[in-house]
C-alpha positions as CSV (number, residue, x, y, z in Angstrom):
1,X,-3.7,-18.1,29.6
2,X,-5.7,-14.7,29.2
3,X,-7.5,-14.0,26.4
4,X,-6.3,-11.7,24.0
5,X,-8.3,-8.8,23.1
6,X,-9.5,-7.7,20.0
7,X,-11.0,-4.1,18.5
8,X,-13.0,-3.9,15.6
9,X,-13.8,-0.6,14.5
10,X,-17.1,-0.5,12.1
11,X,-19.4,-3.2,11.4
12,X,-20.0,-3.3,7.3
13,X,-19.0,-6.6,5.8
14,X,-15.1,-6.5,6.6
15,X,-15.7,-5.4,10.3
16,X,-18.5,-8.0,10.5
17,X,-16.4,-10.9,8.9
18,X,-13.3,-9.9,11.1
19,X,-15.7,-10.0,14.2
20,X,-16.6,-13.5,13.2
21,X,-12.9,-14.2,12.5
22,X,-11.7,-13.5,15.9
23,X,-14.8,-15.2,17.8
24,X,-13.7,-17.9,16.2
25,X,-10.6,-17.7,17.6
26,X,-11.8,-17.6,21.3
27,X,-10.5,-14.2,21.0
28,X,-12.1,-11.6,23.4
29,X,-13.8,-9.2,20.4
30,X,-16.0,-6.0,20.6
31,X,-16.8,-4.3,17.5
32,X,-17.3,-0.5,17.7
33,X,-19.5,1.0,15.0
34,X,-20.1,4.9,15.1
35,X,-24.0,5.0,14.5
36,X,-27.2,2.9,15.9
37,X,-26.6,0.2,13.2
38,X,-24.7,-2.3,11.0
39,X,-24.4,-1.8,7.7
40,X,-21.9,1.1,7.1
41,X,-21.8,2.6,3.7
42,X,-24.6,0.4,2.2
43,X,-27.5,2.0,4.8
44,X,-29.0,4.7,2.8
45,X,-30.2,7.6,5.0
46,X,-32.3,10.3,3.8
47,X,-30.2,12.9,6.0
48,X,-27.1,11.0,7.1
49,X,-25.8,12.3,10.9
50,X,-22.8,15.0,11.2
51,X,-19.7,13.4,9.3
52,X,-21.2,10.9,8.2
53,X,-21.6,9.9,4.1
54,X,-24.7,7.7,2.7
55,X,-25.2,6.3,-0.1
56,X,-27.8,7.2,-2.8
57,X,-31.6,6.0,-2.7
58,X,-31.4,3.5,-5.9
59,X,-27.6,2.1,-5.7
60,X,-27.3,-1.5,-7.1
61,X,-24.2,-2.9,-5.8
62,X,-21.7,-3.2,-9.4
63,X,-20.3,-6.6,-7.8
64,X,-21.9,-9.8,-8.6
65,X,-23.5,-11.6,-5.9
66,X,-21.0,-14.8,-6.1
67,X,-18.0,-12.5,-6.0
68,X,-19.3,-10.3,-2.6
69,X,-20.7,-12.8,-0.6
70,X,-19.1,-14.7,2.4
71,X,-17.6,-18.0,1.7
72,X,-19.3,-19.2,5.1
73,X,-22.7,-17.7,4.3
74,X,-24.1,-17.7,0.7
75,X,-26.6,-15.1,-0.5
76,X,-29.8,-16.2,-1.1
77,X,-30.9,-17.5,-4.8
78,X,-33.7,-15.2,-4.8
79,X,-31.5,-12.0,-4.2
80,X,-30.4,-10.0,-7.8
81,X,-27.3,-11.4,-9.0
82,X,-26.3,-7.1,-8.4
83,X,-27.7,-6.3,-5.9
84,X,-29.9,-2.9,-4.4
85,X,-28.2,-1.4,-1.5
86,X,-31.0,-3.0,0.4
87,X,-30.4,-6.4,-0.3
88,X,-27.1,-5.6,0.5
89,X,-27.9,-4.4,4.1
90,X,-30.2,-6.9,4.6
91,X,-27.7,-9.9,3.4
92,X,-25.4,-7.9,6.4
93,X,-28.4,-8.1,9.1
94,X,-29.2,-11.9,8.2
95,X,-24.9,-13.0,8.8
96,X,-24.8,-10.8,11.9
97,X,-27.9,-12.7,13.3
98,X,-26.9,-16.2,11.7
99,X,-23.5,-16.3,13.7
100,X,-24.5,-14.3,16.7
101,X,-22.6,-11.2,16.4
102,X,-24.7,-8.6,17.1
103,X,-24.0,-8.7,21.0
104,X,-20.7,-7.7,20.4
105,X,-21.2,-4.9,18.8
106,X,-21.2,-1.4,20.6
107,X,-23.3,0.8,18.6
108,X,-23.6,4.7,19.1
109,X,-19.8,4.5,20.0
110,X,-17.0,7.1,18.3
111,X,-13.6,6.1,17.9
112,X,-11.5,9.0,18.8
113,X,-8.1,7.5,18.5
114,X,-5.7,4.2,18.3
115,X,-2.2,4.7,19.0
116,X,0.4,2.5,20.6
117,X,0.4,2.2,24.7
118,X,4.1,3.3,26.1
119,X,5.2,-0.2,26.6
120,X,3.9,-1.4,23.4
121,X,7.2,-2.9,22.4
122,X,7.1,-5.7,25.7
123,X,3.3,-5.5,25.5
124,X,2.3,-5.4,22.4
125,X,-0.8,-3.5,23.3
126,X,-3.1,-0.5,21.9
127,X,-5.1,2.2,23.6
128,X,-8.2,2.8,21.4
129,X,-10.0,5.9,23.3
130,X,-13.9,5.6,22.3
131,X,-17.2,8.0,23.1
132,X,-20.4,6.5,23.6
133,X,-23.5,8.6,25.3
134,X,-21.1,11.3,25.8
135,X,-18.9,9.7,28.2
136,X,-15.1,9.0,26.8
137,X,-13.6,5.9,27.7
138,X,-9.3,4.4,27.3
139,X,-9.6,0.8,26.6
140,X,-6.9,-1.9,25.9
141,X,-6.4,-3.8,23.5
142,X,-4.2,-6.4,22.0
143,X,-5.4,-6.3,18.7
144,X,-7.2,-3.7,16.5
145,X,-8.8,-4.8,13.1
146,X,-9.5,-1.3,11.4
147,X,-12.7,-1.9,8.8
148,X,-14.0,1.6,8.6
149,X,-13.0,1.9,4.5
150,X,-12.1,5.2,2.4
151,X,-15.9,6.3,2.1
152,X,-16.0,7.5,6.1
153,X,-16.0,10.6,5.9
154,X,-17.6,12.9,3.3
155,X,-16.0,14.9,0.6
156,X,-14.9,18.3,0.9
157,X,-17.5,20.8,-1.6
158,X,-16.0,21.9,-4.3
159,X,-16.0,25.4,-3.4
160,X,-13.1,24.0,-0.7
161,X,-10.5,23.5,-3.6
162,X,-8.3,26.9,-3.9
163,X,-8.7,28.1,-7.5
164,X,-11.8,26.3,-8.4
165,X,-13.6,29.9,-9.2
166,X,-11.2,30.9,-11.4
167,X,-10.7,27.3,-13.7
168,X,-12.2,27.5,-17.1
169,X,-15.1,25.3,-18.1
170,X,-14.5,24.5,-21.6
171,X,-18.0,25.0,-23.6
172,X,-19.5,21.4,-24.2
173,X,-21.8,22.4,-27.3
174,X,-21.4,19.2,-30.1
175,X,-19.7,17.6,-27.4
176,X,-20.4,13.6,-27.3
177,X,-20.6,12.1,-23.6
178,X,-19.3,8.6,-22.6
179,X,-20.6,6.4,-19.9
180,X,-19.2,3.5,-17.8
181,X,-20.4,1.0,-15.5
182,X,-21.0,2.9,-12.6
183,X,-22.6,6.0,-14.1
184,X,-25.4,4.3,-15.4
185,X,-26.3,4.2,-11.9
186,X,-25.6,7.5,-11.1
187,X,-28.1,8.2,-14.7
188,X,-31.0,6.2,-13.2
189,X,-30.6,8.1,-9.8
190,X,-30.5,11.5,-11.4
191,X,-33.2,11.0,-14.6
192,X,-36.1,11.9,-12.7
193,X,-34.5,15.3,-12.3
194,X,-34.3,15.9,-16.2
């Protein structure tokens, strides 16, 4: 029997842990990830590449260790309980090595579309058309495991939204300003500003 084959499209911890998934399967896998590395959202780049968003410089992961780590590869004691972005990456780095994965993943490679193949309904199959070093490619597939996330591409400025010139500020003298969890990191990043 053939092996069925499997697209993974980005390589942060769900694309890494689906790779691992379907390897384990003695399914045929290849993971496609859009820039030279793993990592996704939690590689902070000084100037991120065209379309591409990045995190901030001093992001602390707001998810406890034992609730973001892989059930098949613990974190190591001497990592934070949360995290720097860092950690985070290099936690990613030290599974990808640890189970081998890093040969199947096609870095530098743009994912241009996924749609169903005209016999899809006796085949089953996908067409997942890909870029990589300029040259566009049609591959096949039986399977596509789609681990790029809501944070892909970057937000649209402000300035985009129709009417945002015209909305009223309301003053903010004697106003009092609450903070939750995640802004306290968004404080820390921004304090050296003040």
């Amino acid at each position: 029997m053939t092996k069925k084959k499997i697209a993974v499209i980005g390589s942060e911890d769900c694309g890494l842990s689906s790779l691992k998934c379907c390897l384990d399967e003695d399914l045929k896998s290849v993971c496609f990830e859009r820039t030279d590395d793993i990592g996704g959202l939690c590689r902070y780049q000084e100037y991120p590449e065209e379309g591409r968003v990045s995190i901030y410089k001093l992001v602390i992961i707001n998810t406890s260790k034992e609730m973001m780590c892989f059930s098949d590869y613990i974190i190591p004691d001497h990592y934070l309980n949360f995290m720097h972005n860092s950690q985070v990456l290099e936690y990613f780095r030290m599974y990808a090595k640890n189970f081998n994965l890093l040969k199947y993943i096609q870095s530098k490679t743009t994912v241009y579309s996924v749609k169903k193949r005209p016999n899809f309904s006796s085949s089953g199959q996908w067409e997942v058309v890909t870029e990589c070093e300029g040259k566009k490619k049609v591959n096949v597939f039986d399977g596509v495991v789609h681990c790029t996330g809501h944070h892909t591409n970057a937000n649209l400025s402000l300035e985009s939204f129709p009417g945002i010139s015209s909305f009223y500020i309301v003053p903010n003298n004697n106003k009092k300003v609450v903070q939750g969890s995640a802004s306290f990191n968004q404080s820390t990043n921004m304090g050296h500003l003040l």
